[in-house]
C-alpha positions in Angstrom: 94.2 89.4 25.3 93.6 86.4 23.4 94.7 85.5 20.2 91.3 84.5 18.9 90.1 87.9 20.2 92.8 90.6 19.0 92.2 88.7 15.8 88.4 90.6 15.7 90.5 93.6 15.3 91.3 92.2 11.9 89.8 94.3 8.5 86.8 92.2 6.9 87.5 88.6 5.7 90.0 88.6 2.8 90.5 92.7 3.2 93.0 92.9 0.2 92.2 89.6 -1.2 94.1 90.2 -4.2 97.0 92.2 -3.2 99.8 89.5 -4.0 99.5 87.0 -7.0 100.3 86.6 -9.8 101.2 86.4 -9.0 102.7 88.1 -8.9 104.5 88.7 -7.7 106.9 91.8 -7.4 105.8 94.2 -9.3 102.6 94.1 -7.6 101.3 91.2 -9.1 103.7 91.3 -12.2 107.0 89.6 -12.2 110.0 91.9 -11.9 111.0 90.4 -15.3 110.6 87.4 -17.6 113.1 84.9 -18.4 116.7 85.3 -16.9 118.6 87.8 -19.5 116.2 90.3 -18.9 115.7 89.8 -15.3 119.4 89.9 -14.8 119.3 93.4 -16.3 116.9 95.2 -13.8 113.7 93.3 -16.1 114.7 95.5 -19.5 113.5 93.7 -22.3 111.9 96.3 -24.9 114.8 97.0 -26.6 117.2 93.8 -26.3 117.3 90.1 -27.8 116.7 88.1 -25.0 115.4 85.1 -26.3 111.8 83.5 -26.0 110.8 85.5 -22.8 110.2 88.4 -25.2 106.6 86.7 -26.1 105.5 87.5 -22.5 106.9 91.2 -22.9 107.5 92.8 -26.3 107.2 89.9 -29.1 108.7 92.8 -31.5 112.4 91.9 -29.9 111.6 87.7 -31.3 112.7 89.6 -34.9 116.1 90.3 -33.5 117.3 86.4 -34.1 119.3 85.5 -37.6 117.1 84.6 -40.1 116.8 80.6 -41.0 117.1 80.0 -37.3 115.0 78.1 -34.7 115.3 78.6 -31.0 113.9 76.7 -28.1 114.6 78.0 -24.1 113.2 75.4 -21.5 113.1 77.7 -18.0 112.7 77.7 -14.3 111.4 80.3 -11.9 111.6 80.3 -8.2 110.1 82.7 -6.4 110.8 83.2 -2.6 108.9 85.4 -0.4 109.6 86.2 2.8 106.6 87.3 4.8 105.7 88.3 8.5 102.9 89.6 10.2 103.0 91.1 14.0 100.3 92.3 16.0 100.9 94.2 19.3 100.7 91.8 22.6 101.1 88.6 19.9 104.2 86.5 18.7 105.0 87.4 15.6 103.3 85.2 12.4 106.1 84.0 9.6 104.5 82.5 7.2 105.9 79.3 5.6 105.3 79.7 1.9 109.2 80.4 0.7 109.1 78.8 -2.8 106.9 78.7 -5.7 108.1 77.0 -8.7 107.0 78.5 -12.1 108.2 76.6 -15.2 108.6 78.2 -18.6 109.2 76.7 -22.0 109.5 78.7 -25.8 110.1 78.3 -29.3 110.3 80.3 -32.3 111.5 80.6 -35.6 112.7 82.7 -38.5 111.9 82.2 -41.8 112.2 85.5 -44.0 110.7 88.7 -42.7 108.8 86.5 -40.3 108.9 85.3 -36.4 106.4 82.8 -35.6 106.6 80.3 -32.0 104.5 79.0 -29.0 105.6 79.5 -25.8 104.1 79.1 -22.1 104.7 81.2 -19.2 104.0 81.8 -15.6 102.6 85.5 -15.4 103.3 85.3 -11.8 102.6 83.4 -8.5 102.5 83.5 -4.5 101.1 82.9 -1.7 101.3 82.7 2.2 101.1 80.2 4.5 100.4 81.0 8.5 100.4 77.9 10.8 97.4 76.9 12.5 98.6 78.2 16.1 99.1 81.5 14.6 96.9 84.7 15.3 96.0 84.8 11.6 94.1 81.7 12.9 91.5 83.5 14.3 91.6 80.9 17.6 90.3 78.4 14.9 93.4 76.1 15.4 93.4 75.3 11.3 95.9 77.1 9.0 95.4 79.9 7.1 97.2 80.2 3.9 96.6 81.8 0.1 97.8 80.5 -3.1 96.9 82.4 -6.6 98.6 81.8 -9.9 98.1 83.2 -13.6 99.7 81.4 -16.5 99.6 81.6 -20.5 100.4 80.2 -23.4 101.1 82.4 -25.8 101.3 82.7 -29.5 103.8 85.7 -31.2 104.0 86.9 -34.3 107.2 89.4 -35.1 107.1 90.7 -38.5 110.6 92.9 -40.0 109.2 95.7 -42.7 111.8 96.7 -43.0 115.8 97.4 -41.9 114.7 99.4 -39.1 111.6 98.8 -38.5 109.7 95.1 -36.7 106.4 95.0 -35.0 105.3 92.0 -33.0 101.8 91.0 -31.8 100.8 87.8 -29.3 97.2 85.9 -28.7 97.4 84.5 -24.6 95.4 82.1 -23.7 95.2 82.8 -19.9 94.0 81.0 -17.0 94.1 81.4 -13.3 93.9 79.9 -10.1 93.4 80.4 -6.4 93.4 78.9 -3.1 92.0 80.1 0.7 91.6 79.2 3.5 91.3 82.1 6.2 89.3 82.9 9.4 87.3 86.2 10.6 84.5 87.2 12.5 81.0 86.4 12.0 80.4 90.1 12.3 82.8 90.3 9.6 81.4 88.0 7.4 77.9 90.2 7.1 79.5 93.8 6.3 81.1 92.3 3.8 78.0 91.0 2.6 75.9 94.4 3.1 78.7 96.3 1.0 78.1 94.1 -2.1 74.4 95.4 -2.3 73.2 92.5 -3.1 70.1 90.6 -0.6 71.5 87.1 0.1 69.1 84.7 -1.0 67.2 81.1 0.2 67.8 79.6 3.0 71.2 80.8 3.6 69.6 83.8 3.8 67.8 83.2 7.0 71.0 81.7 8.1 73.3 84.4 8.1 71.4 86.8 11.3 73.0 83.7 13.9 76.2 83.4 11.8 76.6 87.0 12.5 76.9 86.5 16.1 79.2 84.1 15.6 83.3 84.8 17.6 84.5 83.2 14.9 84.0 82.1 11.6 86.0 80.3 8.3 86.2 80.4 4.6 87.8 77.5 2.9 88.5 76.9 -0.8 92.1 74.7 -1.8 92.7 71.7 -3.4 96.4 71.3 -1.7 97.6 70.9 -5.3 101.2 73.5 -5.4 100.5 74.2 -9.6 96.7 74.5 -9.0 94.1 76.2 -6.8 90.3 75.4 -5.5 88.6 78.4 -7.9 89.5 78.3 -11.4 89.4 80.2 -14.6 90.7 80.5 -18.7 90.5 83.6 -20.7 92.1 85.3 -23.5 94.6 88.1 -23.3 97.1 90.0 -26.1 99.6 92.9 -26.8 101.7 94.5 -29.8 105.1 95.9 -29.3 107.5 97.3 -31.9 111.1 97.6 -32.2 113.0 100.6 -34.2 116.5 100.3 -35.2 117.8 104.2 -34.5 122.0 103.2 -35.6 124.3 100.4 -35.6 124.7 101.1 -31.6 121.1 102.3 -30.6 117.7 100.8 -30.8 114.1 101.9 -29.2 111.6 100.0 -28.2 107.6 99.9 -26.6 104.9 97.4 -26.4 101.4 97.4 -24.9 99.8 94.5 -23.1 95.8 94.9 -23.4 93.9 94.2 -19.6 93.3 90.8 -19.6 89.7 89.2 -20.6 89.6 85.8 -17.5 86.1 84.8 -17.0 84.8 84.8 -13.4 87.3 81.9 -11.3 84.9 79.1 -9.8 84.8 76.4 -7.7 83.6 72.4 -7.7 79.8 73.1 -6.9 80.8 72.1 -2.7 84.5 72.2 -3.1 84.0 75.6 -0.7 82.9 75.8 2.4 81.9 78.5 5.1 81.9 77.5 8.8 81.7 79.0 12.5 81.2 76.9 15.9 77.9 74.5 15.6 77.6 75.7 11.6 79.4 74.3 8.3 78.0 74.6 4.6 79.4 73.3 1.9 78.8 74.9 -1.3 80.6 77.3 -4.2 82.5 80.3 -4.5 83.0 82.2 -7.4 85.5 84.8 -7.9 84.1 88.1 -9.8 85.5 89.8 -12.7 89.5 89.0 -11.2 91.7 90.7 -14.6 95.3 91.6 -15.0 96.1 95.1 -16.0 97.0 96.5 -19.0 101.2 97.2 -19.3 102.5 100.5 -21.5 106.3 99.8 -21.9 109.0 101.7 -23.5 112.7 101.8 -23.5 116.3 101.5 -25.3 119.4 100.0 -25.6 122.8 101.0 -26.6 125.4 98.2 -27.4 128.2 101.1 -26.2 131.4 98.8 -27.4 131.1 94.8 -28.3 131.6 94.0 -24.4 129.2 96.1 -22.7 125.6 96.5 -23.4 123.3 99.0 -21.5 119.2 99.2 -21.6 116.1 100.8 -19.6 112.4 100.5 -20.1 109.7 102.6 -18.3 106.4 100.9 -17.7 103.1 101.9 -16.7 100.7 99.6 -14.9 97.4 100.1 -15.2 96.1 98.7 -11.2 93.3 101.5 -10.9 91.3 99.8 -13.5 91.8 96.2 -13.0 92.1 96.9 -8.9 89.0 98.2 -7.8 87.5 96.3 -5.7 87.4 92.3 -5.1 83.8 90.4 -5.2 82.7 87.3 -4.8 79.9 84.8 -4.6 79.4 82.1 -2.5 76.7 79.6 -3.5 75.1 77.1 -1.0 75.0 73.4 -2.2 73.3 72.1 1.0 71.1 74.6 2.2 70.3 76.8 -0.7 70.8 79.9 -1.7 73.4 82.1 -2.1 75.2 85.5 -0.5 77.7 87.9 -2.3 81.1 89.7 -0.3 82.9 93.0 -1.7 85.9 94.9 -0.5 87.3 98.1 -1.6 91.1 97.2 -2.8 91.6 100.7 -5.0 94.8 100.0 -6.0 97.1 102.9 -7.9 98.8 102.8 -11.3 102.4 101.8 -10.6 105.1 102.9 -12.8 108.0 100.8 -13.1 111.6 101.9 -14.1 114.0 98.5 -15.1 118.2 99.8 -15.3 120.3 97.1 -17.0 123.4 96.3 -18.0 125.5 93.2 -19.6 129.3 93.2 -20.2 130.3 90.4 -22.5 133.5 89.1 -20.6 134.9 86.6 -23.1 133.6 84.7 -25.7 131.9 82.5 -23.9 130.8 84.6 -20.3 128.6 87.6 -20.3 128.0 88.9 -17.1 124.7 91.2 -15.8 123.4 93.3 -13.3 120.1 95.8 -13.1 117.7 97.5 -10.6 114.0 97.5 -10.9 112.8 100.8 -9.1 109.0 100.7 -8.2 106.4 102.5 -5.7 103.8 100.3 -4.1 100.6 99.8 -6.0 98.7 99.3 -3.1 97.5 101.4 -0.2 98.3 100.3 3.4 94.8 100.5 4.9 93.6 97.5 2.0 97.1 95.0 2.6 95.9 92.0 4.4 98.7 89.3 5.5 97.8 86.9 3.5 98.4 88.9 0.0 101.0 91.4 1.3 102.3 92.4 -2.6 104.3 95.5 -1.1 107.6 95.0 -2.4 108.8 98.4 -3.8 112.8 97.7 -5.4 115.1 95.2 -6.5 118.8 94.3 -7.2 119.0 91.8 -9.8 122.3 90.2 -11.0 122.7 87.3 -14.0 125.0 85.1 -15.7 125.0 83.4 -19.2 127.4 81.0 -20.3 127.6 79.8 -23.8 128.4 75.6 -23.2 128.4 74.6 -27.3 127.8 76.0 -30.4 123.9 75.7 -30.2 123.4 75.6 -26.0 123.6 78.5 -23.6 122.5 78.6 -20.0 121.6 81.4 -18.4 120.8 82.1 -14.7 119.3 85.5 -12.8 119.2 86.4 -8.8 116.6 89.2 -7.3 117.1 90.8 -4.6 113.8 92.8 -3.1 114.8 94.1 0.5 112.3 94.1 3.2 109.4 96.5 2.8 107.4 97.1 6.2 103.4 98.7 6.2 101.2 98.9 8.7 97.8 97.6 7.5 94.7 99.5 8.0 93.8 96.4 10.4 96.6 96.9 12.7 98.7 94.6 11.9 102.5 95.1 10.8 103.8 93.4 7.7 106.9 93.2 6.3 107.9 91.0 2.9 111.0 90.9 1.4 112.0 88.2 -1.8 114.8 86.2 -3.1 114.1 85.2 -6.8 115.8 83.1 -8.9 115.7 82.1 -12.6 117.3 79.5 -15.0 117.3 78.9 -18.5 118.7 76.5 -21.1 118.8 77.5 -24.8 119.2 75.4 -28.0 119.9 77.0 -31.4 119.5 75.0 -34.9 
């Protein structure tokens, strides 16, 4: 069979459309942990000093640093997916998109009681790209790839009440991005038009009977830009966390990041297209109601001798809320009118369990390691190749090295092996990652 013609088999357009992201990422679309001390340690970071990352997890920790002190970590996030789809009869699709860079940059400072900083930091990333001879193609001979990002910059607050006690708080302003370009069936196209309930409208209206019948058909949005995508958003997002000083050896720890508030991601006004053989509109898409979840964290450490430190957090995603379904709008600029897509995604609430440990080798060397034990947020029957976000565990390992007095570089490595589902489509995917991250510090 041809390739163009297994590939009606396919599930509805973008049939999981949001299943990878921010990004992302590997705990569904959450990173597996931010900034390199906690990653190294399994992603444990309620209940630890791990420097400026803590404003995208549990600002409470920023109260840990000496008072009178500054701190400012410049970082570096690679994330590298490794992603593969197979349908039966066809050679197997890899796709190409092994790195995405995510940068990351913080400062804060003590004065008193008080924590205060500015910090930005990628939420997550990722994408897929299948070349254009490829039976995610559709027989279209163009490429069909995904990109989606979701950044902030964030402003903490920690405050100490006392000995024992520090809460923390931090405003995010959010934005995200994403690219497609993918193919499907005319047929296609239309039930996912009837399941939004809404009539398609003008001219486009009239249009979309023949575009039905059409073998094949494409949706396009991407600007080609690697730190930017075609649709485009800003919001607002925040969460509090605490920190409670239990002895000299144990502390507790919880935060609780609020659901995101992004506005609806949009296109240029023709920046989007929709085509089929004989037929090609340019016009606008716009991404409906897209949020990250809500994050309930909690966890401890124990500093067991001066060499070896141990911590573990639970967290609780909240994907059933936030992952419902995935809409969209597209918006004719030449003909007129518009038409509106939905897909069930009905993600699950994910709960995540991050194992750490550090051992302090010598003054200078400390030394980490940590697993990050997860299910899969998603069920197989709504994972479409290009947003496969099925990893499950990961091995993390880390380094720091203290190079003066006021620098210290610190490095993490995670490890997800491959996780294989069969999609409700009929297509086999498997995706396994090799993430790294690097940070410099400077202390004054």
């Amino acid at each position: 069979m041809k390739a163009s013609k297994k590939f009606f088999y396919f599930t509805p357009l973008c049939a999981a459309l949001w299943a990878a992201g921010s990004a992302h990422a590997t705990n569904g679309m959450l990173m597996e942990g931010y900034g390199p001390i906690a990653t190294g340690m399994g992603g444990a970071s309620q209940a630890i000093d791990h420097g400026n990352a803590a404003m995208a997890q549990n600002p409470a920790t920023l109260g840990m640093m000496a008072d009178g002190t500054a701190r400012v970590d410049v970082a570096l996030g690679i994330l590298g997916p490794d992603v593969s789809s197979t349908m039966t009869g066809m050679p197997t699709a890899k796709s190409g998109g092994t790195s995405y860079i995510m940068p990351a940059f913080g400062y804060t400072r003590r004065s008193g009681a008080l924590t205060y900083g500015l910090g930005m930091f990628a939420q997550g990333g990722m994408g897929t790209e299948y070349d254009a001879s490829s039976f995610m193609a559709g027989g279209t001979g163009l490429p069909a790839r995904s990109e989606l990002g979701v950044g902030n910059v964030i402003f903490p607050l920690a405050y100490q009440v006392n000995s024992n006690l520090t809460v923390g708080a931090t405003l995010k302003f959010m934005w995200s991005s994403l690219d497609m370009q993918m193919a499907a069936t005319g047929a296609q196209l239309a039930g996912l038009a009837q399941a939004s309930g809404i009539a398609p409208t003008g001219n486009l209206a009239a249009a979309l009977p023949a575009l039905a019948g059409a073998p094949t058909a494409r949706l396009n949005f991407s600007d080609d830009n690697k730190f930017t995508g075609a649709a485009k958003s800003t919001g607002f997002g925040a969460a509090l966390g605490m920190t409670y000083v239990v002895n000299k050896d144990v502390t507790m720890g919880a935060s609780y990041q609020l659901k995101s508030s992004l506005r609806d991601m949009e296109t240029a006004a023709s920046a989007a297209s929709i085509s089929a053989p004989g037929f090609v509109d340019n016009g606008k898409i716009t991404v409906i109601d897209f949020q990250m979840p809500s994050v309930l964290a909690i966890g401890a450490s124990w500093q067991a001798s001066p060499s070896w430190l141990f911590a573990a957090d639970v967290k609780y995603i909240g994907w059933a809320d936030a992952m419902k379904s995935f809409k969209m709008r597209y918006d004719s600029a030449q003909m007129g009118g518009s038409v509106n897509f939905a897909m069930p995604q009905n993600w699950k609430d994910q709960t995540v369990l991050n194992l750490g440990m550090a051992w302090r080798a010598n003054e200078a060397l400390t030394l980490r390691a940590g697993l990050n034990l997860a299910d899969n947020p998603i069920p197989d029957q709504f994972v479409n190749p290009l947003f496969p976000a099925t990893v499950r565990d990961h091995v993390t390992l880390g380094l720091g090295y203290q190079v003066s007095k006021a620098g210290e570089f610190n490095m993490s490595l995670t490890m997800a092996p491959s996780v294989s589902v069969n999609s409700g489509s009929g297509v086999a995917i498997s995706h396994a990652q090799t993430n790294w991250q690097f940070m410099y510090s400077h202390r004054f």
